[in-house]
N, C-alpha and C positions, 0 to 999 in steps of 0.2 A: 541770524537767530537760530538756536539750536534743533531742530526739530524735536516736538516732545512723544516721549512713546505713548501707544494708543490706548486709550480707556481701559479696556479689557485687559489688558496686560497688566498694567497696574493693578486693578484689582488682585488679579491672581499671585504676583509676587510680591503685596503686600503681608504674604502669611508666609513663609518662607520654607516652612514644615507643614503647613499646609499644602502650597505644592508640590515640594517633593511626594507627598504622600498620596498625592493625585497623579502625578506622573509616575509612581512607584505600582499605583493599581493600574495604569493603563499599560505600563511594561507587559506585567505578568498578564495581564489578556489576553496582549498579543502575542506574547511567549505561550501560552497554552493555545490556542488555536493553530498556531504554526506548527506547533510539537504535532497534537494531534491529528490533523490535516496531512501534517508530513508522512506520518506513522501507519496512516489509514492508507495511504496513498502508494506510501511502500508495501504494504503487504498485497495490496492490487495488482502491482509490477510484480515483485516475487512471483506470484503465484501464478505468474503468466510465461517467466520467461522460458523454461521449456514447451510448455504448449504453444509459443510464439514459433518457436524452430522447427514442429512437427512437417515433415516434407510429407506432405500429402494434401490430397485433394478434396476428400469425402474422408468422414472418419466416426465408424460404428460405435457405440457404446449402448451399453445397459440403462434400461429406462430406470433402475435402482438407482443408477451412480449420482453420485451428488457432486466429485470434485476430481481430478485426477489422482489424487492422492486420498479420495474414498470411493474407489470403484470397484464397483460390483460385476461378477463373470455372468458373459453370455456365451451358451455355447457354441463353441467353436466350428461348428459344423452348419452354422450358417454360414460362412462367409465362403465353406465351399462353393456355394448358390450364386455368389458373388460375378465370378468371369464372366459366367455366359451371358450377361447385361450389355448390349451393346455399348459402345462407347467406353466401356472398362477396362484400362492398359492392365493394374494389378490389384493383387489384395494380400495383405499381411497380417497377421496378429499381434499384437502384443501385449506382455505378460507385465503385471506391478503388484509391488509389495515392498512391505519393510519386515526387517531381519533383524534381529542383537548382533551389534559389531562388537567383538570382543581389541579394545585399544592395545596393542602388546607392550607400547611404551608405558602405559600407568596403571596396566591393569583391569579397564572397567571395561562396561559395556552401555553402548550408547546405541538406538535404533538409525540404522541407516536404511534411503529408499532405493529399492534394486528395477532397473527396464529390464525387462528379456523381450529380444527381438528375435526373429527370423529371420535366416541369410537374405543376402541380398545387400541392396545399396545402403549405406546408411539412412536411416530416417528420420534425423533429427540434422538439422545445420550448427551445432555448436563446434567451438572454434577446437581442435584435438582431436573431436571424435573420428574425421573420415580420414586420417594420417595414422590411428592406432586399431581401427573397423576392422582391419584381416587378424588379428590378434585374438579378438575374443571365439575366433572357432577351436582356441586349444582346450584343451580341457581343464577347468575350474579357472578360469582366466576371465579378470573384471577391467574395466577403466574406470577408474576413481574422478570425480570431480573432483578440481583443485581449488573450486572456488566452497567447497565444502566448510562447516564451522571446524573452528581447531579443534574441537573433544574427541577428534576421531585419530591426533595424532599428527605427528608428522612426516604423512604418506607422501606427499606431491615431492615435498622437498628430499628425504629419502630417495624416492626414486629418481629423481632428478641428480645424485650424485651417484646415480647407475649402480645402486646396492638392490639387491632383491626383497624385495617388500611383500612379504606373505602373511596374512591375517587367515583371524577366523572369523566368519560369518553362518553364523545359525550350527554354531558346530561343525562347521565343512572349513577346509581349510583352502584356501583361494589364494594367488596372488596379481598382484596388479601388474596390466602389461602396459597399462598406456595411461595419459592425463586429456580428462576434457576440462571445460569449463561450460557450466550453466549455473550454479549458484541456488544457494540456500531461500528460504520462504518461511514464512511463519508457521507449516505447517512440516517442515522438511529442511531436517536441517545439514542431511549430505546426500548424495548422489553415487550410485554406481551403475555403469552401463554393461551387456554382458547375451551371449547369446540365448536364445532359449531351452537348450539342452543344459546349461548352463545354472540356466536360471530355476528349472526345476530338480535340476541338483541341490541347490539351495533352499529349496519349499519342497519337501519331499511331501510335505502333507496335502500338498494342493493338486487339485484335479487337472489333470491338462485336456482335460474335456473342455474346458473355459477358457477364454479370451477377455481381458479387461480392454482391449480399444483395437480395433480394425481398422487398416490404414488403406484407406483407396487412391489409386492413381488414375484417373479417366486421360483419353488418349486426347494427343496433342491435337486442338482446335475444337475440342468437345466442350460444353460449357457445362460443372459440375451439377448446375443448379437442375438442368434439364435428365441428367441422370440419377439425380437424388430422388426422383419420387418411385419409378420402376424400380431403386433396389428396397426401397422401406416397404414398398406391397410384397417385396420375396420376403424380409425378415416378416414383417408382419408387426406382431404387440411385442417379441420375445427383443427387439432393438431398436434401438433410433441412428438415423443414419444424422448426422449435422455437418455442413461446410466447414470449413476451417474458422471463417467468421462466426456462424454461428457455435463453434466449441469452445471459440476465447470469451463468447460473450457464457457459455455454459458456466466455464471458468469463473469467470467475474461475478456472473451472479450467485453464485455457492458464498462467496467471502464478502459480496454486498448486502445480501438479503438473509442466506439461510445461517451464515456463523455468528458468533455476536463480535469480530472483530470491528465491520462497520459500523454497529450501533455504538460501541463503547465509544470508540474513538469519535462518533459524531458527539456523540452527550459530554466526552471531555471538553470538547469544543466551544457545546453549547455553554459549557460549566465557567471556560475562559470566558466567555460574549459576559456571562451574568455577575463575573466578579469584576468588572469591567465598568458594568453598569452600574452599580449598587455603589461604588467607591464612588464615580466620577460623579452622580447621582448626590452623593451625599455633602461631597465637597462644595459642588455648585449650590446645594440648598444651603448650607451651613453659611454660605458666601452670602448669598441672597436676603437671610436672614438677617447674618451680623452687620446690614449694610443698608436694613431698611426704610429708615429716616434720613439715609443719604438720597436713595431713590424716592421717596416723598419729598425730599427736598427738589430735586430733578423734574418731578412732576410739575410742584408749582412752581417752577420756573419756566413751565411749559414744553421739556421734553414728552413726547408719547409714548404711552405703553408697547408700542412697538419698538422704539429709540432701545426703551432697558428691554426689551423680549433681545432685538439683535445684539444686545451688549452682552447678554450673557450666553447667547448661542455662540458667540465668536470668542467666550472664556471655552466654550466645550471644545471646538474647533483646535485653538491652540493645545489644549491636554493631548487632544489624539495628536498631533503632531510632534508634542514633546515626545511623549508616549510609544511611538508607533516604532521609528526607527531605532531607537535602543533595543528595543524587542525583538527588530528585524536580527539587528547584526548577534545579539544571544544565541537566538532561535539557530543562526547559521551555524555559528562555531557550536551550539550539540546536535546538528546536524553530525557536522563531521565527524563526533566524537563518537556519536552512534552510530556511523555508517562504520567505521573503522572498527569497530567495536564487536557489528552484529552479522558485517558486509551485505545488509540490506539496501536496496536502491532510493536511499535517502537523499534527495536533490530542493535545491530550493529554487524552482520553477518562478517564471515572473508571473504566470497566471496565478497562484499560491501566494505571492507580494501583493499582488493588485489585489483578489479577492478580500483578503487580511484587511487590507489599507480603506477600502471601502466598508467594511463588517466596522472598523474600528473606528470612520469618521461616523457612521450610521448609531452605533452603539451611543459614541458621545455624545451626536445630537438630541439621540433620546433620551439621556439623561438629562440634558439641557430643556428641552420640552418638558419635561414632568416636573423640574425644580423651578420652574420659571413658575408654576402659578403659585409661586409665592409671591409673588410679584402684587397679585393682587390686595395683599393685604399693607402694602406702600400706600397711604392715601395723604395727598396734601393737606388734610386739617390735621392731622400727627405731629405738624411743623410747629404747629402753633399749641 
Protein backbone atom coordinates (compact mmCIF):
# COMPACT_ATOMS: atom_id res chain seq x y z
CA UNK A 1 0.00 0.00 0.00
CA UNK A 2 1.28 3.25 -1.09
CA UNK A 3 2.34 5.32 1.60
CA UNK A 4 0.14 8.59 1.66
CA UNK A 5 1.83 12.15 2.07
CA UNK A 6 1.33 13.82 5.39
CA UNK A 7 -1.53 16.28 6.21
CA UNK A 8 0.30 19.28 6.25
CA UNK A 9 1.83 18.87 2.98
CA UNK A 10 -1.27 18.52 1.20
CA UNK A 11 -2.75 21.26 2.51
CA UNK A 12 0.06 23.51 1.38
CA UNK A 13 0.49 22.08 -2.23
CA UNK A 14 -3.05 22.16 -2.67
CA UNK A 15 -2.63 26.05 -3.90
CA UNK A 16 0.19 25.71 -6.11
CA UNK A 17 0.77 29.73 -6.43
CA UNK A 18 0.01 29.92 -3.18
CA UNK A 19 3.20 28.15 -2.22
CA UNK A 20 5.32 29.07 -4.39
CA UNK A 21 4.46 32.64 -3.10
CA UNK A 22 5.22 31.34 0.51
CA UNK A 23 8.36 29.90 -0.41
CA UNK A 24 9.16 32.86 -2.81
CA UNK A 25 8.73 35.14 0.61
CA UNK A 26 10.74 32.81 2.68
CA UNK A 27 13.77 32.88 -0.06
CA UNK A 28 14.09 36.58 0.15
CA UNK A 29 14.21 36.48 4.07
CA UNK A 30 16.73 34.51 4.07
CA UNK A 31 18.50 35.99 1.15
CA UNK A 32 18.36 39.52 3.10
CA UNK A 33 19.53 38.40 6.30
CA UNK A 34 22.40 36.52 4.78
CA UNK A 35 23.40 39.53 2.51
CA UNK A 36 23.15 41.67 5.49
CA UNK A 37 24.90 39.71 8.18
CA UNK A 38 27.43 38.94 5.44
CA UNK A 39 27.95 42.66 4.66
CA UNK A 40 28.12 43.66 8.44
CA UNK A 41 30.41 41.13 9.02
CA UNK A 42 32.74 42.08 6.21
CA UNK A 43 33.11 45.42 7.15
CA UNK A 44 34.24 44.13 10.77
CA UNK A 45 37.08 41.93 9.30
CA UNK A 46 38.01 44.81 6.81
CA UNK A 47 38.54 47.14 9.31
CA UNK A 48 40.51 44.88 11.25
CA UNK A 49 42.96 43.49 9.01
CA UNK A 50 45.84 45.83 9.30
CA UNK A 51 45.40 46.54 12.93
CA UNK A 52 45.36 42.60 13.09
CA UNK A 53 49.13 42.69 11.77
CA UNK A 54 50.39 45.55 14.06
CA UNK A 55 53.74 43.96 15.68
CA UNK A 56 53.64 45.47 18.74
CA UNK A 57 52.86 44.97 22.26
CA UNK A 58 51.20 48.15 23.92
CA UNK A 59 50.05 50.67 21.37
CA UNK A 60 49.51 54.61 22.41
CA UNK A 61 46.69 56.64 20.89
CA UNK A 62 44.68 59.78 21.26
CA UNK A 63 41.78 59.74 23.72
CA UNK A 64 40.10 61.73 20.52
CA UNK A 65 40.72 58.80 18.06
CA UNK A 66 37.84 57.05 17.23
CA UNK A 67 39.12 54.53 14.39
CA UNK A 68 42.44 54.06 12.71
CA UNK A 69 41.44 55.52 10.08
CA UNK A 70 39.95 58.77 12.30
CA UNK A 71 42.87 59.43 14.47
CA UNK A 72 43.55 62.10 16.17
CA UNK A 73 47.65 63.50 16.99
CA UNK A 74 49.14 63.30 20.28
CA UNK A 75 52.15 64.83 20.90
CA UNK A 76 54.90 63.25 19.98
CA UNK A 77 57.01 63.96 22.85
CA UNK A 78 55.45 61.87 25.04
CA UNK A 79 56.52 58.68 23.91
CA UNK A 80 60.10 60.23 24.61
CA UNK A 81 58.98 59.43 28.36
CA UNK A 82 58.39 56.01 27.08
CA UNK A 83 61.95 53.84 27.41
CA UNK A 84 62.72 54.67 30.73
CA UNK A 85 59.73 52.34 32.02
CA UNK A 86 61.09 49.35 32.99
CA UNK A 87 60.33 46.28 31.15
CA UNK A 88 60.17 48.54 27.63
CA UNK A 89 62.28 46.95 24.77
CA UNK A 90 61.17 50.02 22.24
CA UNK A 91 58.81 52.80 21.09
CA UNK A 92 57.92 54.06 17.76
CA UNK A 93 55.52 56.51 16.04
CA UNK A 94 53.56 56.34 13.61
CA UNK A 95 52.09 58.82 11.28
CA UNK A 96 48.20 58.38 9.10
CA UNK A 97 46.46 60.12 6.76
CA UNK A 98 44.71 60.17 3.33
CA UNK A 99 45.90 62.12 0.32
CA UNK A 100 44.37 62.71 -3.45
CA UNK A 101 45.96 60.09 -5.56
CA UNK A 102 46.10 61.56 -8.89
CA UNK A 103 45.44 57.88 -11.27
CA UNK A 104 47.82 58.56 -14.46
CA UNK A 105 46.00 55.91 -16.44
CA UNK A 106 42.48 57.72 -16.55
CA UNK A 107 43.15 60.69 -15.14
CA UNK A 108 41.36 61.24 -11.70
CA UNK A 109 41.86 61.43 -8.48
CA UNK A 110 40.65 59.03 -5.81
CA UNK A 111 41.78 59.36 -1.72
CA UNK A 112 44.26 56.83 -0.83
CA UNK A 113 45.38 56.12 3.02
CA UNK A 114 49.32 56.68 3.46
CA UNK A 115 51.48 54.68 7.20
CA UNK A 116 54.52 56.70 7.90
CA UNK A 117 56.77 54.79 10.00
CA UNK A 118 60.05 55.18 11.66
CA UNK A 119 63.14 53.11 10.83
CA UNK A 120 63.46 50.17 12.17
CA UNK A 121 61.87 46.58 11.86
CA UNK A 122 58.87 46.50 10.08
CA UNK A 123 55.71 47.00 12.10
CA UNK A 124 53.05 45.43 10.49
CA UNK A 125 53.30 41.43 9.49
CA UNK A 126 51.66 41.82 6.04
CA UNK A 127 52.76 39.45 3.31
CA UNK A 128 55.49 41.96 0.83
CA UNK A 129 55.97 44.39 3.21
CA UNK A 130 59.42 43.05 5.11
CA UNK A 131 60.96 41.88 1.39
CA UNK A 132 60.33 45.67 0.08
CA UNK A 133 61.00 47.46 4.22
CA UNK A 134 64.72 48.84 3.03
CA UNK A 135 63.27 50.49 0.06
CA UNK A 136 61.10 52.98 1.48
CA UNK A 137 64.35 54.90 3.19
CA UNK A 138 64.83 56.41 -0.55
CA UNK A 139 63.48 59.48 -1.02
CA UNK A 140 59.57 59.88 -2.06
CA UNK A 141 59.54 56.11 -2.27
CA UNK A 142 55.99 54.15 -1.34
CA UNK A 143 54.70 50.31 -1.39
CA UNK A 144 51.47 50.14 -2.66
CA UNK A 145 48.98 47.63 -1.43
CA UNK A 146 48.03 45.33 -4.24
CA UNK A 147 45.11 44.15 -2.62
CA UNK A 148 44.00 47.91 -3.15
CA UNK A 149 40.32 48.73 -5.11
CA UNK A 150 41.17 49.16 -9.12
CA UNK A 151 40.28 53.13 -9.16
CA UNK A 152 43.79 53.73 -8.20
CA UNK A 153 44.92 51.98 -11.55
CA UNK A 154 46.99 49.40 -12.63
CA UNK A 155 49.96 49.80 -10.16
CA UNK A 156 50.73 46.25 -8.82
CA UNK A 157 50.47 44.83 -12.26
CA UNK A 158 52.65 47.63 -13.75
CA UNK A 159 55.04 47.13 -11.64
CA UNK A 160 55.05 43.58 -11.52
CA UNK A 161 56.17 43.65 -15.32
CA UNK A 162 59.25 45.72 -13.95
CA UNK A 163 58.14 49.19 -15.54
CA UNK A 164 58.61 52.24 -13.17
CA UNK A 165 55.43 53.33 -11.70
CA UNK A 166 55.48 57.01 -10.57
CA UNK A 167 52.42 58.78 -9.36
CA UNK A 168 51.27 61.77 -7.86
CA UNK A 169 50.09 61.99 -4.39
CA UNK A 170 49.06 65.19 -2.81
CA UNK A 171 51.00 67.02 -5.56
CA UNK A 172 54.49 65.28 -4.81
CA UNK A 173 55.40 62.97 -7.20
CA UNK A 174 56.39 59.33 -5.64
CA UNK A 175 57.17 56.18 -7.11
CA UNK A 176 56.36 52.70 -5.87
CA UNK A 177 59.29 50.52 -4.92
CA UNK A 178 57.54 47.52 -3.58
CA UNK A 179 53.95 45.40 -3.39
CA UNK A 180 52.34 44.54 0.03
CA UNK A 181 49.08 43.05 0.62
CA UNK A 182 46.50 44.15 3.51
CA UNK A 183 43.42 45.02 1.60
CA UNK A 184 40.83 47.52 1.30
CA UNK A 185 37.70 48.33 4.15
CA UNK A 186 34.73 50.24 3.99
CA UNK A 187 36.33 52.97 5.09
CA UNK A 188 39.70 52.78 2.98
CA UNK A 189 39.73 51.97 0.02
CA UNK A 190 43.81 51.64 -0.87
CA UNK A 191 46.92 51.51 1.16
CA UNK A 192 50.28 52.81 0.92
CA UNK A 193 53.22 52.19 3.22
CA UNK A 194 56.34 54.60 3.41
CA UNK A 195 58.83 56.03 5.73
CA UNK A 196 58.25 59.01 7.83
CA UNK A 197 60.46 61.48 6.32
CA UNK A 198 58.60 60.31 3.64
CA UNK A 199 55.47 60.65 4.80
CA UNK A 200 55.55 64.23 5.81
CA UNK A 201 56.85 65.03 2.39
CA UNK A 202 53.51 64.13 1.55
CA UNK A 203 51.49 66.29 4.27
CA UNK A 204 53.57 69.22 4.33
CA UNK A 205 50.71 70.76 6.14
CA UNK A 206 50.88 68.48 9.21
CA UNK A 207 52.79 69.03 12.35
CA UNK A 208 55.31 66.53 13.05
CA UNK A 209 54.99 67.58 16.54
CA UNK A 210 52.05 64.70 16.52
CA UNK A 211 51.92 60.97 16.45
CA UNK A 212 48.65 59.19 15.45
CA UNK A 213 49.60 55.68 17.18
CA UNK A 214 52.76 54.70 19.32
CA UNK A 215 54.03 51.16 18.93
CA UNK A 216 55.48 49.57 22.13
CA UNK A 217 57.64 46.60 22.26
CA UNK A 218 58.12 45.38 26.22
CA UNK A 219 61.05 42.95 26.78
CA UNK A 220 61.00 39.33 26.25
CA UNK A 221 59.19 37.51 29.40
CA UNK A 222 57.69 40.93 30.45
CA UNK A 223 53.92 40.68 30.57
CA UNK A 224 52.30 43.80 28.63
CA UNK A 225 49.41 44.04 30.89
CA UNK A 226 51.80 44.72 33.98
CA UNK A 227 53.58 47.52 32.11
CA UNK A 228 50.48 49.21 30.68
CA UNK A 229 49.53 51.09 33.88
CA UNK A 230 53.31 52.81 34.77
CA UNK A 231 53.26 54.07 31.06
CA UNK A 232 49.40 55.59 31.08
CA UNK A 233 50.37 57.46 34.76
CA UNK A 234 53.57 59.14 32.47
CA UNK A 235 51.11 60.07 29.48
CA UNK A 236 48.56 60.88 31.79
CA UNK A 237 44.82 62.49 30.28
CA UNK A 238 47.03 63.73 26.98
CA UNK A 239 46.80 59.32 25.82
CA UNK A 240 45.59 56.06 26.29
CA UNK A 241 47.92 53.33 26.29
CA UNK A 242 45.69 49.82 24.99
CA UNK A 243 47.04 46.20 24.45
CA UNK A 244 46.84 44.81 21.21
CA UNK A 245 43.48 43.17 22.34
CA UNK A 246 42.32 45.88 23.55
CA UNK A 247 42.93 48.13 20.19
CA UNK A 248 41.25 45.37 17.87
CA UNK A 249 38.40 45.59 20.32
CA UNK A 250 39.03 49.77 19.98
CA UNK A 251 38.60 49.00 16.33
CA UNK A 252 35.60 47.02 16.39
CA UNK A 253 33.74 49.05 18.41
CA UNK A 254 34.06 52.43 16.22
CA UNK A 255 32.20 50.28 13.36
CA UNK A 256 29.91 48.36 15.87
CA UNK A 257 28.48 51.14 17.97
CA UNK A 258 29.82 54.57 16.97
CA UNK A 259 29.34 54.31 12.73
CA UNK A 260 26.01 53.55 11.42
CA UNK A 261 27.46 50.57 9.28
CA UNK A 262 26.25 48.08 12.17
CA UNK A 263 22.99 49.54 12.80
CA UNK A 264 22.02 49.66 9.04
CA UNK A 265 22.95 46.42 8.16
CA UNK A 266 21.45 45.00 11.57
CA UNK A 267 17.82 46.75 10.56
CA UNK A 268 18.26 45.35 6.96
CA UNK A 269 18.30 42.14 8.75
CA UNK A 270 15.67 42.90 10.85
CA UNK A 271 13.66 44.15 7.60
CA UNK A 272 14.46 40.42 6.02
CA UNK A 273 13.04 38.45 9.59
CA UNK A 274 9.75 40.83 8.98
CA UNK A 275 9.12 40.25 5.36
CA UNK A 276 9.50 36.85 6.10
CA UNK A 277 7.03 37.00 8.68
CA UNK A 278 4.23 38.86 7.29
CA UNK A 279 4.26 36.64 3.99
CA UNK A 280 4.52 33.20 5.69
CA UNK A 281 1.95 34.87 8.35
CA UNK A 282 -0.41 35.63 5.81
CA UNK A 283 -0.33 32.41 3.71
CA UNK A 284 -0.74 30.27 6.73
CA UNK A 285 -3.99 32.60 7.82
CA UNK A 286 -5.44 32.61 4.30
CA UNK A 287 -4.87 28.53 4.70
CA UNK A 288 -6.57 28.37 7.98
CA UNK A 289 -9.32 30.30 6.89
CA UNK A 290 -10.08 28.87 3.46
CA UNK A 291 -10.13 25.53 5.23
CA UNK A 292 -12.26 26.23 8.12
CA UNK A 293 -15.27 23.78 7.97
CA UNK A 294 -12.82 21.42 7.03
CA UNK A 295 -11.25 21.90 10.46
CA UNK A 296 -14.74 21.99 12.25
CA UNK A 297 -15.35 19.19 10.42
CA UNK A 298 -12.01 17.58 12.10
CA UNK A 299 -13.20 18.78 15.30
CA UNK A 300 -16.32 16.85 15.42
CA UNK A 301 -14.94 13.91 14.42
CA UNK A 302 -12.98 14.38 17.56
CA UNK A 303 -9.58 15.59 16.37
CA UNK A 304 -8.20 18.27 19.19
CA UNK A 305 -7.36 21.80 18.88
CA UNK A 306 -3.95 20.79 19.55
CA UNK A 307 -4.17 17.84 16.54
CA UNK A 308 -4.93 21.31 13.97
CA UNK A 309 -2.48 23.89 16.26
CA UNK A 310 0.45 20.83 15.32
CA UNK A 311 -0.92 20.61 11.80
CA UNK A 312 -0.52 23.85 10.94
CA UNK A 313 2.89 24.52 12.79
CA UNK A 314 4.34 21.72 10.76
CA UNK A 315 2.70 23.65 7.34
CA UNK A 316 5.27 26.55 8.86
CA UNK A 317 8.11 24.19 9.51
CA UNK A 318 7.90 22.81 5.93
CA UNK A 319 7.95 26.67 4.31
CA UNK A 320 11.26 27.36 6.22
CA UNK A 321 12.68 24.36 4.85
CA UNK A 322 11.45 24.97 1.27
CA UNK A 323 12.53 28.41 2.01
CA UNK A 324 15.73 28.34 3.55
CA UNK A 325 18.13 26.62 1.31
CA UNK A 326 17.39 28.25 -1.94
CA UNK A 327 18.30 31.34 -0.01
CA UNK A 328 21.25 29.80 1.21
CA UNK A 329 22.84 28.65 -2.21
CA UNK A 330 21.56 32.76 -3.76
CA UNK A 331 22.94 34.30 -0.86
CA UNK A 332 26.43 32.20 -1.65
CA UNK A 333 26.72 32.90 -5.31
CA UNK A 334 26.32 37.10 -4.39
CA UNK A 335 28.55 36.30 -2.00
CA UNK A 336 31.11 35.75 -4.55
CA UNK A 337 29.93 38.16 -6.93
CA UNK A 338 30.61 40.86 -4.17
CA UNK A 339 33.69 39.59 -2.86
CA UNK A 340 35.11 39.72 -6.41
CA UNK A 341 33.61 42.82 -7.02
CA UNK A 342 34.61 44.89 -3.84
CA UNK A 343 37.59 42.14 -2.58
CA UNK A 344 35.94 42.50 0.81
CA UNK A 345 36.15 39.45 3.16
CA UNK A 346 32.86 38.07 2.16
CA UNK A 347 32.67 34.28 3.55
CA UNK A 348 29.77 32.31 4.12
CA UNK A 349 30.73 30.93 7.77
CA UNK A 350 28.54 27.88 9.10
CA UNK A 351 27.95 29.90 12.27
CA UNK A 352 26.09 32.67 9.68
CA UNK A 353 24.10 29.17 8.02
CA UNK A 354 23.08 27.89 11.42
CA UNK A 355 22.24 31.40 12.98
CA UNK A 356 19.90 32.04 9.45
CA UNK A 357 18.49 28.54 9.74
CA UNK A 358 17.40 28.99 13.23
CA UNK A 359 16.11 32.95 12.76
CA UNK A 360 14.18 31.32 9.79
CA UNK A 361 12.60 28.14 11.46
CA UNK A 362 11.93 30.74 14.59
CA UNK A 363 10.29 33.39 12.22
CA UNK A 364 8.02 30.69 10.68
CA UNK A 365 6.84 29.29 13.69
CA UNK A 366 5.83 32.60 14.65
CA UNK A 367 3.91 33.14 11.95
CA UNK A 368 2.41 29.83 12.50
CA UNK A 369 1.50 30.76 16.19
CA UNK A 370 -0.40 34.02 15.38
CA UNK A 371 -2.23 32.41 12.27
CA UNK A 372 -3.26 29.51 14.24
CA UNK A 373 -5.78 31.41 16.44
CA UNK A 374 -7.81 31.34 13.63
CA UNK A 375 -8.42 28.16 14.50
CA UNK A 376 -10.64 29.09 17.07
CA UNK A 377 -13.32 30.32 15.17
CA UNK A 378 -13.52 26.30 13.57
CA UNK A 379 -16.52 25.25 15.80
CA UNK A 380 -18.39 21.85 15.15
CA UNK A 381 -21.96 23.16 15.18
CA UNK A 382 -20.59 25.10 11.60
CA UNK A 383 -20.97 21.51 10.27
CA UNK A 384 -24.36 21.33 10.69
Amino acid sequence: MPARAPLAWLQLSYGRVKLIVAVAGVVVAVLLMLMQLGFMQAAFESALIVPRQIDADLIVVSPQSQAMFRTSPFPRRLLYRLPAVPGVESVRAVYLGTVPWHNPWKRNEQSIFVYGFEPGDPPLKLPGLAENWPNILQTDAVIYDAKSKPIFGPVAESYRRGENVEVEVNRRRVHVVGLAEAGNSFGIDGNLFTSDLNFFRMFPQRNAGGADLGLIHVEPGVDPKAVQGELQKLLGVEARVLTHQEFLDFEHGYWARSSPVGFVFTLGAVVGFCIGFVIVYQILYTDVSNHLSQYATMKAMGFTDSYLVRLVLKEAVILAGLGYWPGVLLAWGLYEIARAATALPLDMTWQRVLGVFITTLVMCLISGVVAVRRLRAAQPADVF
